[in-house]
C-alpha angles and dihedrals in degrees: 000000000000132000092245110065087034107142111281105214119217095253093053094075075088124089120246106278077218116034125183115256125273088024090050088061100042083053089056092046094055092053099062099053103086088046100043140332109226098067090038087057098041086054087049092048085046086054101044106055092047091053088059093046088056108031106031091113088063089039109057092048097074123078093228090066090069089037085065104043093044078062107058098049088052082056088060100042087051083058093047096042096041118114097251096027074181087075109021091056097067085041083059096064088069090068129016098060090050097050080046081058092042095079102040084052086062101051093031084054100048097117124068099231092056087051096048092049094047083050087047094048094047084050099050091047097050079067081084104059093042084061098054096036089060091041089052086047095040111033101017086248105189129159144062127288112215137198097209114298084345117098110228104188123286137197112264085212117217145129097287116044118252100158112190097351127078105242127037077233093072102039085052090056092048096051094055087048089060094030082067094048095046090049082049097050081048096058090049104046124082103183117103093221091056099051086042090064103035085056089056097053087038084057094049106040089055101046091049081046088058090047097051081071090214117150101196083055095053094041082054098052098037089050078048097053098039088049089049091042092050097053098043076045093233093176089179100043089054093045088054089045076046089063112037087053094051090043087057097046093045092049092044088050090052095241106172114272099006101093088054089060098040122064113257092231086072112041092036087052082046084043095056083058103068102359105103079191095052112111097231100037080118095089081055096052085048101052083054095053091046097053098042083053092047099052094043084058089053083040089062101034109025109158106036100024131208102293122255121318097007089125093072097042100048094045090045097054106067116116108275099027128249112196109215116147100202143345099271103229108080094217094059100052088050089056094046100040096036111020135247098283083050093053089043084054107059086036086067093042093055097034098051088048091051091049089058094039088057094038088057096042086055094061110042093029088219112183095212097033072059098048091053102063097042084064093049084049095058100035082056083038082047093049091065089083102014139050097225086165096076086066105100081202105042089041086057089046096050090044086054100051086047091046078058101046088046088055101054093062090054091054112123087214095071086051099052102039105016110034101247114133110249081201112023093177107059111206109244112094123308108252122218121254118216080233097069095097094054094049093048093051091048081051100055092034088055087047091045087051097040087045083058098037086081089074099040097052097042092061096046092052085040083068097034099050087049092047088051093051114042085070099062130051121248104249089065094052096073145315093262120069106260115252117256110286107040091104102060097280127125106291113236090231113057126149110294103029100100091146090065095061089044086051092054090045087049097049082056101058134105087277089068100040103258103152111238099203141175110273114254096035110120093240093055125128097216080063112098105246100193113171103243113245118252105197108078119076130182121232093229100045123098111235110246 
Protein backbone atom coordinates (compact mmCIF):
# COMPACT_ATOMS: atom_id res chain seq x y z
CA UNK A 1 0.00 0.00 0.00
CA UNK A 2 0.95 3.26 -0.57
CA UNK A 3 2.56 5.96 1.78
CA UNK A 4 -0.35 8.03 1.59
CA UNK A 5 -3.13 6.35 3.12
CA UNK A 6 -0.34 4.65 5.87
CA UNK A 7 -2.14 4.56 9.41
CA UNK A 8 -2.09 8.41 11.27
CA UNK A 9 -1.80 7.74 14.89
CA UNK A 10 -3.59 9.85 17.22
CA UNK A 11 -0.47 11.71 18.48
CA UNK A 12 0.49 12.57 15.27
CA UNK A 13 -2.11 15.19 14.89
CA UNK A 14 1.08 17.15 16.59
CA UNK A 15 3.70 18.71 14.70
CA UNK A 16 7.50 17.24 14.91
CA UNK A 17 9.02 18.72 18.13
CA UNK A 18 12.02 18.75 15.62
CA UNK A 19 11.16 19.39 12.04
CA UNK A 20 13.71 19.36 9.14
CA UNK A 21 14.71 22.69 7.89
CA UNK A 22 13.17 24.34 5.67
CA UNK A 23 9.85 22.32 6.62
CA UNK A 24 10.41 23.08 10.25
CA UNK A 25 10.09 26.97 9.35
CA UNK A 26 6.96 26.80 6.74
CA UNK A 27 5.04 24.66 10.01
CA UNK A 28 5.62 27.32 12.03
CA UNK A 29 4.48 29.54 9.61
CA UNK A 30 1.44 27.96 9.24
CA UNK A 31 0.79 28.10 12.58
CA UNK A 32 0.77 31.60 12.99
CA UNK A 33 -1.77 32.52 10.22
CA UNK A 34 -4.67 32.22 11.74
CA UNK A 35 -2.98 34.43 15.14
CA UNK A 36 -1.15 37.16 13.29
CA UNK A 37 0.48 37.74 10.03
CA UNK A 38 3.73 39.34 10.61
CA UNK A 39 5.50 36.27 12.38
CA UNK A 40 3.77 33.96 10.08
CA UNK A 41 5.41 35.96 7.14
CA UNK A 42 8.80 36.40 8.64
CA UNK A 43 8.83 32.29 9.13
CA UNK A 44 7.72 32.00 5.29
CA UNK A 45 10.53 34.57 4.14
CA UNK A 46 13.20 32.27 6.70
CA UNK A 47 12.05 29.24 4.71
CA UNK A 48 12.18 30.37 1.77
CA UNK A 49 15.19 31.49 1.37
CA UNK A 50 16.69 28.43 2.83
CA UNK A 51 14.77 26.34 0.50
CA UNK A 52 16.46 28.14 -2.35
CA UNK A 53 19.75 27.86 -0.84
CA UNK A 54 19.19 23.74 -0.66
CA UNK A 55 17.29 22.87 -3.24
CA UNK A 56 18.13 25.40 -6.13
CA UNK A 57 19.65 22.66 -8.18
CA UNK A 58 16.15 20.97 -8.31
CA UNK A 59 14.44 24.72 -8.69
CA UNK A 60 15.68 26.17 -11.24
CA UNK A 61 15.15 23.29 -13.28
CA UNK A 62 11.24 23.69 -13.61
CA UNK A 63 9.64 26.17 -15.96
CA UNK A 64 7.52 27.36 -13.52
CA UNK A 65 10.28 28.64 -11.70
CA UNK A 66 10.84 31.28 -14.37
CA UNK A 67 6.63 31.63 -14.83
CA UNK A 68 6.67 32.89 -11.29
CA UNK A 69 9.27 34.94 -11.21
CA UNK A 70 8.29 36.60 -14.67
CA UNK A 71 5.44 37.44 -12.64
CA UNK A 72 6.56 39.10 -10.06
CA UNK A 73 8.69 41.55 -11.92
CA UNK A 74 5.72 42.35 -14.00
CA UNK A 75 4.13 43.12 -10.51
CA UNK A 76 6.75 45.66 -10.03
CA UNK A 77 6.83 47.09 -13.21
CA UNK A 78 2.64 47.49 -12.89
CA UNK A 79 3.64 49.71 -9.46
CA UNK A 80 6.42 51.81 -11.35
CA UNK A 81 4.49 52.30 -14.38
CA UNK A 82 0.70 53.03 -12.41
CA UNK A 83 -0.65 56.10 -12.73
CA UNK A 84 0.02 57.33 -8.79
CA UNK A 85 3.50 54.78 -8.09
CA UNK A 86 2.84 56.77 -4.60
CA UNK A 87 0.00 54.53 -4.06
CA UNK A 88 0.57 51.04 -6.41
CA UNK A 89 4.22 50.35 -4.60
CA UNK A 90 2.99 49.63 -1.31
CA UNK A 91 -0.25 47.32 -3.50
CA UNK A 92 2.60 45.44 -4.79
CA UNK A 93 3.58 44.17 -1.73
CA UNK A 94 0.22 41.93 -1.73
CA UNK A 95 1.57 39.90 -4.61
CA UNK A 96 5.35 39.68 -5.97
CA UNK A 97 7.02 38.30 -2.69
CA UNK A 98 4.37 35.60 -2.48
CA UNK A 99 4.68 34.34 -6.18
CA UNK A 100 9.16 34.61 -5.03
CA UNK A 101 7.86 31.88 -2.02
CA UNK A 102 5.72 29.97 -4.48
CA UNK A 103 8.50 28.06 -5.95
CA UNK A 104 10.76 27.15 -2.61
CA UNK A 105 7.20 25.76 -1.11
CA UNK A 106 7.27 23.43 -3.84
CA UNK A 107 10.33 22.15 -3.55
CA UNK A 108 10.36 22.65 0.60
CA UNK A 109 6.64 20.34 0.45
CA UNK A 110 7.81 17.24 -2.00
CA UNK A 111 7.38 14.58 0.40
CA UNK A 112 4.20 13.50 1.67
CA UNK A 113 4.97 13.60 5.30
CA UNK A 114 5.95 17.07 5.12
CA UNK A 115 2.40 17.75 3.24
CA UNK A 116 0.27 15.83 5.74
CA UNK A 117 1.81 17.56 8.62
CA UNK A 118 1.45 20.99 7.07
CA UNK A 119 -2.42 19.76 6.48
CA UNK A 120 -2.40 18.59 10.18
CA UNK A 121 -0.94 21.85 11.46
CA UNK A 122 -3.53 24.19 9.31
CA UNK A 123 -6.05 22.01 10.76
CA UNK A 124 -5.02 22.22 14.41
CA UNK A 125 -4.74 26.28 14.16
CA UNK A 126 -8.14 26.86 12.57
CA UNK A 127 -9.15 25.58 16.02
CA UNK A 128 -8.65 28.99 16.81
CA UNK A 129 -10.98 30.73 14.67
CA UNK A 130 -13.42 28.51 15.23
CA UNK A 131 -13.03 29.59 18.82
CA UNK A 132 -13.44 33.08 18.31
CA UNK A 133 -16.12 32.79 15.42
CA UNK A 134 -18.57 30.77 18.04
CA UNK A 135 -17.65 33.12 20.81
CA UNK A 136 -18.55 36.06 18.54
CA UNK A 137 -22.01 33.96 17.70
CA UNK A 138 -22.51 32.86 20.99
CA UNK A 139 -21.23 35.53 23.52
CA UNK A 140 -21.03 38.49 21.33
CA UNK A 141 -17.13 38.21 21.82
CA UNK A 142 -15.55 41.65 20.14
CA UNK A 143 -11.94 43.44 20.79
CA UNK A 144 -8.00 42.98 20.51
CA UNK A 145 -6.01 41.01 22.44
CA UNK A 146 -2.28 42.71 23.11
CA UNK A 147 0.92 41.63 24.18
CA UNK A 148 1.98 44.80 25.69
CA UNK A 149 2.18 47.48 23.38
CA UNK A 150 2.00 44.39 20.49
CA UNK A 151 -1.34 43.73 18.96
CA UNK A 152 -2.05 40.07 18.99
CA UNK A 153 -5.31 39.69 16.90
CA UNK A 154 -8.59 40.66 18.13
CA UNK A 155 -12.90 39.84 17.04
CA UNK A 156 -14.30 42.54 14.85
CA UNK A 157 -17.69 41.76 16.60
CA UNK A 158 -21.32 41.95 14.08
CA UNK A 159 -24.18 40.26 13.10
CA UNK A 160 -22.52 37.84 10.94
CA UNK A 161 -19.20 36.18 12.40
CA UNK A 162 -16.03 37.13 10.98
CA UNK A 163 -13.60 36.16 14.02
CA UNK A 164 -10.32 37.36 13.50
CA UNK A 165 -10.88 38.60 9.55
CA UNK A 166 -12.52 41.58 8.43
CA UNK A 167 -15.52 40.34 6.39
CA UNK A 168 -17.71 37.24 7.14
CA UNK A 169 -16.59 36.67 3.47
CA UNK A 170 -13.14 35.86 4.44
CA UNK A 171 -13.62 33.92 7.45
CA UNK A 172 -16.25 31.66 5.18
CA UNK A 173 -13.54 31.02 2.69
CA UNK A 174 -11.29 30.13 5.15
CA UNK A 175 -13.44 27.74 6.75
CA UNK A 176 -14.02 25.66 3.47
CA UNK A 177 -10.03 25.76 2.93
CA UNK A 178 -9.59 24.02 6.20
CA UNK A 179 -12.90 22.13 5.98
CA UNK A 180 -10.91 20.22 2.75
CA UNK A 181 -8.16 19.68 4.50
CA UNK A 182 -9.94 18.39 7.52
CA UNK A 183 -12.28 15.78 5.03
CA UNK A 184 -8.49 14.81 3.48
CA UNK A 185 -6.74 14.13 6.90
CA UNK A 186 -9.98 12.01 7.44
CA UNK A 187 -9.48 9.72 4.31
CA UNK A 188 -6.04 9.07 5.31
CA UNK A 189 -6.30 8.31 9.12
CA UNK A 190 -7.19 5.25 10.44
CA UNK A 191 -7.26 5.95 14.32
CA UNK A 192 -10.84 6.40 16.01
CA UNK A 193 -9.67 9.18 18.16
CA UNK A 194 -8.53 11.05 15.23
CA UNK A 195 -11.55 10.85 13.24
CA UNK A 196 -13.28 11.49 16.20
CA UNK A 197 -11.83 14.54 16.38
CA UNK A 198 -11.60 15.61 12.61
CA UNK A 199 -15.65 14.96 12.52
CA UNK A 200 -16.01 17.42 15.35
CA UNK A 201 -14.29 20.03 13.83
CA UNK A 202 -15.97 18.96 10.47
CA UNK A 203 -19.23 19.48 12.45
CA UNK A 204 -18.27 22.61 13.65
CA UNK A 205 -16.62 24.25 10.87
CA UNK A 206 -19.90 23.65 8.63
CA UNK A 207 -22.39 24.60 10.82
CA UNK A 208 -20.26 28.30 11.75
CA UNK A 209 -19.93 28.40 7.75
CA UNK A 210 -23.88 28.28 7.58
CA UNK A 211 -24.06 30.80 10.00
CA UNK A 212 -21.49 33.46 8.15
CA UNK A 213 -24.36 33.75 5.81
CA UNK A 214 -22.00 34.28 2.93
CA UNK A 215 -23.06 33.20 -0.15
CA UNK A 216 -19.38 33.18 -2.30
CA UNK A 217 -18.21 30.86 0.64
CA UNK A 218 -21.33 28.18 0.27
CA UNK A 219 -21.25 28.17 -3.22
CA UNK A 220 -17.63 27.30 -2.65
CA UNK A 221 -18.13 24.57 -0.44
CA UNK A 222 -21.08 23.19 -1.99
CA UNK A 223 -19.11 23.32 -5.75
CA UNK A 224 -16.05 21.41 -3.21
CA UNK A 225 -18.14 18.79 -1.95
CA UNK A 226 -20.07 18.02 -5.25
CA UNK A 227 -16.70 17.90 -7.01
CA UNK A 228 -15.25 15.36 -3.97
CA UNK A 229 -18.45 13.45 -3.96
CA UNK A 230 -18.34 13.04 -7.82
CA UNK A 231 -14.74 11.55 -8.04
CA UNK A 232 -14.99 8.89 -4.81
CA UNK A 233 -18.47 8.35 -6.82
CA UNK A 234 -20.78 8.95 -3.37
CA UNK A 235 -24.40 8.70 -5.51
CA UNK A 236 -26.08 9.12 -2.63
CA UNK A 237 -24.20 11.60 -1.24
CA UNK A 238 -24.73 13.88 -4.74
CA UNK A 239 -28.42 13.12 -4.91
CA UNK A 240 -28.72 14.49 -0.99
CA UNK A 241 -26.26 17.82 -2.01
CA UNK A 242 -29.19 17.63 -5.28
CA UNK A 243 -31.78 18.27 -2.92
CA UNK A 244 -30.80 20.43 -0.53
CA UNK A 245 -29.76 22.89 -3.52
CA UNK A 246 -33.01 22.62 -5.21
CA UNK A 247 -34.87 22.96 -1.61
CA UNK A 248 -33.13 26.12 -1.20
CA UNK A 249 -33.83 27.45 -4.55
CA UNK A 250 -37.22 26.50 -4.39
CA UNK A 251 -37.62 28.05 -1.06
CA UNK A 252 -35.52 31.47 -2.24
CA UNK A 253 -37.97 31.66 -5.56
CA UNK A 254 -41.08 31.48 -3.24
CA UNK A 255 -42.22 28.72 -4.48
CA UNK A 256 -45.37 27.62 -2.02
CA UNK A 257 -44.28 25.35 1.13
CA UNK A 258 -41.03 25.44 0.76
CA UNK A 259 -40.05 28.54 3.11
CA UNK A 260 -41.75 26.96 5.68
CA UNK A 261 -39.13 23.68 5.33
CA UNK A 262 -35.73 25.77 4.73
CA UNK A 263 -34.33 28.01 7.30
CA UNK A 264 -34.95 31.46 6.65
CA UNK A 265 -31.15 32.37 7.10
CA UNK A 266 -30.56 30.52 3.64
CA UNK A 267 -33.13 31.24 1.24
CA UNK A 268 -33.47 35.18 2.59
CA UNK A 269 -29.44 35.47 2.10
CA UNK A 270 -30.48 33.38 -1.97
CA UNK A 271 -33.17 35.69 -2.01
CA UNK A 272 -30.78 39.07 -1.64
CA UNK A 273 -28.90 37.52 -5.40
CA UNK A 274 -31.79 37.98 -8.05
CA UNK A 275 -34.96 39.63 -5.69
CA UNK A 276 -35.01 43.92 -6.63
CA UNK A 277 -37.49 43.80 -3.40
CA UNK A 278 -34.90 41.79 -1.06
CA UNK A 279 -33.55 43.95 1.76
CA UNK A 280 -30.21 43.34 1.23
CA UNK A 281 -30.17 43.16 -3.08
CA UNK A 282 -27.87 46.10 -2.55
CA UNK A 283 -24.53 43.88 -2.27
CA UNK A 284 -25.78 42.64 -5.60
CA UNK A 285 -26.22 46.08 -7.15
CA UNK A 286 -22.77 46.72 -5.83
CA UNK A 287 -21.02 43.96 -7.11
CA UNK A 288 -22.54 45.21 -10.62
CA UNK A 289 -21.50 48.26 -10.33
CA UNK A 290 -18.27 47.10 -9.30
CA UNK A 291 -17.68 44.86 -12.09
CA UNK A 292 -19.07 47.25 -15.05
CA UNK A 293 -16.48 49.95 -13.41
CA UNK A 294 -13.88 47.51 -13.25
CA UNK A 295 -13.96 46.27 -17.03
CA UNK A 296 -14.28 49.94 -18.49
CA UNK A 297 -10.94 50.53 -16.57
CA UNK A 298 -9.22 46.97 -18.71
CA UNK A 299 -11.10 48.38 -21.61
CA UNK A 300 -8.95 51.53 -21.41
CA UNK A 301 -5.95 50.20 -20.37
CA UNK A 302 -5.78 46.47 -21.45
CA UNK A 303 -2.49 45.49 -21.56
CA UNK A 304 -0.68 47.36 -18.66
CA UNK A 305 -3.42 48.00 -16.52
CA UNK A 306 -4.11 51.15 -13.66
CA UNK A 307 -1.40 50.39 -10.91
CA UNK A 308 -2.37 48.71 -7.28
CA UNK A 309 -4.97 49.67 -5.68
CA UNK A 310 -6.41 51.95 -8.43
CA UNK A 311 -9.29 50.23 -8.28
CA UNK A 312 -10.28 51.83 -4.69
CA UNK A 313 -9.16 55.49 -5.49
CA UNK A 314 -10.69 55.96 -8.64
CA UNK A 315 -14.21 54.36 -7.46
CA UNK A 316 -14.03 56.29 -4.38
CA UNK A 317 -13.65 59.31 -5.81
CA UNK A 318 -16.83 60.04 -7.53
CA UNK A 319 -18.77 62.99 -6.21
CA UNK A 320 -20.43 62.04 -3.96
CA UNK A 321 -18.17 58.98 -2.80
CA UNK A 322 -18.93 55.30 -3.08
CA UNK A 323 -16.36 52.92 -0.53
CA UNK A 324 -15.65 49.88 -2.15
CA UNK A 325 -12.44 48.50 -1.50
CA UNK A 326 -12.09 46.46 -4.33
CA UNK A 327 -14.16 44.80 -7.39
CA UNK A 328 -15.12 41.87 -5.87
CA UNK A 329 -14.13 39.13 -8.52
CA UNK A 330 -10.20 38.46 -8.15
CA UNK A 331 -9.64 38.02 -11.96
CA UNK A 332 -10.93 41.40 -12.79
CA UNK A 333 -9.08 43.25 -10.72
CA UNK A 334 -6.08 41.49 -12.04
CA UNK A 335 -7.04 42.50 -15.33
CA UNK A 336 -7.76 46.20 -14.28
CA UNK A 337 -4.86 46.76 -11.90
CA UNK A 338 -2.31 44.64 -13.92
CA UNK A 339 -3.25 44.29 -16.98
CA UNK A 340 -4.45 41.30 -19.19
CA UNK A 341 -0.99 39.69 -19.80
CA UNK A 342 -0.68 39.98 -16.16
CA UNK A 343 -4.07 38.15 -15.54
CA UNK A 344 -3.06 35.50 -18.32
CA UNK A 345 -0.27 35.17 -16.48
CA UNK A 346 -1.32 34.12 -13.11
CA UNK A 347 -4.11 32.01 -14.94
CA UNK A 348 -0.95 29.67 -16.42
CA UNK A 349 0.77 29.64 -13.28
CA UNK A 350 -2.29 28.27 -11.41
CA UNK A 351 -3.43 26.46 -13.81
CA UNK A 352 0.07 24.42 -14.75
CA UNK A 353 0.49 23.70 -11.09
CA UNK A 354 -3.39 22.25 -10.84
CA UNK A 355 -2.81 20.03 -13.91
CA UNK A 356 0.05 18.39 -12.10
CA UNK A 357 -1.63 18.36 -8.98
CA UNK A 358 -4.34 16.45 -10.61
CA UNK A 359 -1.95 14.33 -12.79
CA UNK A 360 -0.30 13.23 -9.64
CA UNK A 361 -3.34 12.77 -7.77
CA UNK A 362 -4.41 10.46 -10.58
CA UNK A 363 -1.85 8.33 -10.12
CA UNK A 364 -1.26 7.76 -6.27
CA UNK A 365 -5.35 8.45 -5.36
CA UNK A 366 -4.15 10.38 -2.19
CA UNK A 367 -6.93 11.52 -0.16
CA UNK A 368 -5.10 14.81 1.15
CA UNK A 369 -3.16 15.45 -1.88
CA UNK A 370 -7.08 15.44 -2.86
CA UNK A 371 -8.27 17.65 -0.23
CA UNK A 372 -6.03 19.99 -1.09
CA UNK A 373 -7.06 20.81 -4.36
CA UNK A 374 -10.53 20.82 -3.73
CA UNK A 375 -9.68 23.84 -1.38
CA UNK A 376 -7.54 25.70 -4.19
CA UNK A 377 -10.70 24.98 -6.44
CA UNK A 378 -12.99 26.74 -4.30
CA UNK A 379 -10.61 29.71 -3.07
CA UNK A 380 -10.21 30.35 -7.37
CA UNK A 381 -14.34 29.30 -7.42
CA UNK A 382 -14.48 31.88 -4.42
CA UNK A 383 -12.54 34.54 -6.36
CA UNK A 384 -15.87 34.91 -9.33
CA UNK A 385 -17.67 37.26 -6.97
CA UNK A 386 -14.53 38.24 -4.11
CA UNK A 387 -11.03 39.41 -4.12
CA UNK A 388 -9.65 36.87 -1.38
CA UNK A 389 -6.37 37.81 -2.58
CA UNK A 390 -6.26 40.95 -0.96
CA UNK A 391 -6.21 38.85 2.49
CA UNK A 392 -2.30 38.80 3.65
CA UNK A 393 -3.55 35.62 5.64
CA UNK A 394 -5.69 33.87 3.32
CA UNK A 395 -2.77 34.75 0.13
CA UNK A 396 -0.11 32.89 2.42
CA UNK A 397 -2.49 30.23 2.93
CA UNK A 398 -3.31 29.73 -0.83
CA UNK A 399 0.58 29.95 -1.74
CA UNK A 400 1.06 27.32 0.73
CA UNK A 401 -1.54 24.81 -0.47
CA UNK A 402 -0.04 25.41 -4.05
CA UNK A 403 3.46 25.14 -2.71
CA UNK A 404 2.01 21.85 -1.72
CA UNK A 405 0.26 20.80 -4.95
CA UNK A 406 3.51 21.82 -6.88
CA UNK A 407 5.36 19.54 -4.69
CA UNK A 408 3.62 16.62 -5.14
CA UNK A 409 4.40 16.47 -8.68
CA UNK A 410 8.12 16.80 -7.90
CA UNK A 411 7.94 13.79 -5.46
CA UNK A 412 10.43 11.01 -6.43
CA UNK A 413 7.78 8.44 -5.10
CA UNK A 414 5.41 8.94 -7.87
CA UNK A 415 8.27 8.38 -10.09
CA UNK A 416 9.24 5.84 -8.95
CA UNK A 417 5.79 3.88 -8.13
CA UNK A 418 3.20 5.66 -10.02
CA UNK A 419 4.56 6.89 -13.12
CA UNK A 420 4.45 10.46 -12.57
CA UNK A 421 7.63 12.29 -13.50
CA UNK A 422 9.55 13.76 -10.05
CA UNK A 423 11.23 16.24 -12.86
CA UNK A 424 9.28 16.49 -15.67
CA UNK A 425 11.57 18.96 -17.25
CA UNK A 426 14.96 17.31 -17.56
CA UNK A 427 17.89 20.02 -17.64
CA UNK A 428 19.45 19.84 -20.62
CA UNK A 429 18.02 22.37 -23.14
CA UNK A 430 14.51 22.63 -23.88
CA UNK A 431 13.97 21.29 -27.22
CA UNK A 432 11.74 22.70 -29.42
CA UNK A 433 7.89 20.75 -30.26
CA UNK A 434 6.42 20.95 -34.05
CA UNK A 435 3.35 22.28 -32.07
CA UNK A 436 4.91 25.57 -31.01
CA UNK A 437 3.42 27.54 -33.74
CA UNK A 438 0.34 26.60 -33.08
CA UNK A 439 0.60 27.29 -29.72
CA UNK A 440 2.05 30.67 -30.35
CA UNK A 441 -0.82 31.69 -32.89
CA UNK A 442 -3.73 30.36 -30.30
CA UNK A 443 -1.99 32.31 -28.17
CA UNK A 444 -2.07 35.76 -30.16
CA UNK A 445 -5.63 35.03 -31.60
CA UNK A 446 -7.06 34.46 -27.25
CA UNK A 447 -5.16 37.85 -26.42
CA UNK A 448 -6.64 39.57 -29.61
CA UNK A 449 -10.37 38.25 -28.32
CA UNK A 450 -9.89 38.94 -24.63
CA UNK A 451 -8.33 42.60 -25.71
CA UNK A 452 -11.60 43.03 -27.30
CA UNK A 453 -14.04 40.99 -24.29
CA UNK A 454 -13.85 44.36 -22.22
CA UNK A 455 -16.25 45.91 -24.61
CA UNK A 456 -18.42 43.22 -25.05
CA UNK A 457 -19.06 42.56 -21.39
CA UNK A 458 -19.36 46.01 -20.37
CA UNK A 459 -22.16 46.56 -22.55
CA UNK A 460 -23.98 43.45 -21.64
CA UNK A 461 -23.75 44.35 -17.59
CA UNK A 462 -24.45 47.77 -18.61
CA UNK A 463 -27.66 46.44 -19.44
CA UNK A 464 -27.80 44.22 -17.03
CA UNK A 465 -26.93 46.41 -14.14
CA UNK A 466 -30.00 49.24 -15.68
CA UNK A 467 -32.34 46.66 -16.08
CA UNK A 468 -31.59 45.53 -12.15
CA UNK A 469 -32.10 48.79 -10.95
CA UNK A 470 -35.20 50.64 -12.62
CA UNK A 471 -37.20 48.26 -10.74
CA UNK A 472 -36.11 49.36 -6.99
CA UNK A 473 -36.06 52.35 -5.57
CA UNK A 474 -32.75 54.03 -4.66
CA UNK A 475 -32.74 53.99 -0.97
CA UNK A 476 -32.62 50.05 -1.09
CA UNK A 477 -29.63 49.98 -3.45
CA UNK A 478 -27.05 51.07 -0.85
CA UNK A 479 -26.36 53.39 1.82
CA UNK A 480 -24.31 55.76 -0.49
CA UNK A 481 -26.20 57.90 -3.42
CA UNK A 482 -25.63 55.99 -6.63
CA UNK A 483 -22.95 57.75 -9.30
CA UNK A 484 -24.35 59.37 -12.11
CA UNK A 485 -25.62 56.73 -14.70
CA UNK A 486 -27.11 54.11 -12.82
CA UNK A 487 -30.19 55.20 -13.66
CA UNK A 488 -30.11 54.94 -17.40
CA UNK A 489 -28.27 58.09 -18.03
CA UNK A 490 -25.09 58.50 -19.98
CA UNK A 491 -22.53 56.93 -18.06
CA UNK A 492 -19.58 59.30 -17.23
CA UNK A 493 -17.20 56.74 -18.50
CA UNK A 494 -17.83 55.78 -21.92
CA UNK A 495 -14.88 54.51 -24.74
CA UNK A 496 -12.70 57.19 -25.46
CA UNK A 497 -12.74 59.09 -22.46
CA UNK A 498 -9.57 57.93 -20.95
CA UNK A 499 -8.90 61.48 -19.39
CA UNK A 500 -12.05 61.06 -17.11
CA UNK A 501 -10.92 58.39 -15.50
CA UNK A 502 -7.26 60.23 -15.15
CA UNK A 503 -9.08 63.02 -13.85
CA UNK A 504 -10.87 60.68 -11.00
CA UNK A 505 -7.16 58.86 -10.12
CA UNK A 506 -5.81 62.15 -9.92
CA UNK A 507 -8.53 63.63 -7.55
CA UNK A 508 -7.46 60.64 -5.30
CA UNK A 509 -3.68 61.34 -4.88
CA UNK A 510 -1.61 62.65 -2.07
CA UNK A 511 -2.54 66.00 -3.19
CA UNK A 512 -6.26 65.27 -2.04
CA UNK A 513 -5.55 63.23 1.50
CA UNK A 514 -6.06 59.80 0.58
CA UNK A 515 -3.90 57.98 2.92
CA UNK A 516 -1.21 55.77 0.98
CA UNK A 517 -0.51 53.32 3.56
CA UNK A 518 1.66 49.83 4.18
CA UNK A 519 -0.77 46.27 2.89
CA UNK A 520 -2.03 44.43 5.52
CA UNK A 521 -2.66 47.35 7.79
CA UNK A 522 -6.55 47.58 8.70
CA UNK A 523 -6.89 51.02 7.24
CA UNK A 524 -5.55 49.98 4.02
CA UNK A 525 -7.01 50.49 1.19
CA UNK A 526 -5.98 47.38 -0.38
CA UNK A 527 -8.15 45.98 2.58
CA UNK A 528 -11.76 45.10 1.47
CA UNK A 529 -14.04 47.66 3.37
CA UNK A 530 -17.40 46.09 2.79
CA UNK A 531 -20.01 47.65 4.68
CA UNK A 532 -21.32 44.57 7.16
CA UNK A 533 -25.18 43.39 6.40
CA UNK A 534 -27.74 44.30 8.80
CA UNK A 535 -30.39 42.24 8.07
CA UNK A 536 -29.66 38.89 9.50
CA UNK A 537 -30.08 38.27 13.83
CA UNK A 538 -29.47 35.45 15.77
CA UNK A 539 -32.14 34.10 18.19
CA UNK A 540 -29.84 33.86 20.90
CA UNK A 541 -28.23 36.90 20.62
CA UNK A 542 -29.15 39.88 22.70
CA UNK A 543 -30.01 43.06 20.36
CA UNK A 544 -27.12 46.13 20.92
Amino acid sequence: MSNFSASVAPEDLLPDPQPSQPQGWLLGSAALIPVNLAPSLLLAVVGTVQSYGRCWQQIRRDPLLGLAGLLSAAAVATALLGEDWRLSLPGMFNYWPFLLMLPAFGAALADPESRRRLAQVLVLGSGLMLLLGWGEVLWGWQGHLFLGPLWITGVAGGERPAAAFTSPNLLAIYLVIHLCLAAGLWGVTRSRLTRAGLVAMLGLGSLLLLLTASRSGWGAGGLALLIGLVLRRCWWGIALLAGLGLASLAAALDWPGWRAVVPSLIWSRLADTWDPQAPHFSSTANRLDAWRFALQMVRERPLTGWGWQSFPALYNAQDPPELLGHCHNLYLHLAAEGGIPLLLGYLALWGWILARGWRAWRCSQDGLLLGMLLALTAFFAAGIVDVVILDGRLHLLMTLLLGAVWGSSLDPLHSEQNGVPADPFPSQAFQPMPQQSSVLAFSGITLFILSRLPDFLAYRLDGLTQFRLTHIPPHQISPFPRREGMGGESTPLQKGSKKLLLTHFRKSSVVSGVPHLLPWSSQSPCWPLIPSSQGISYPWRSPT
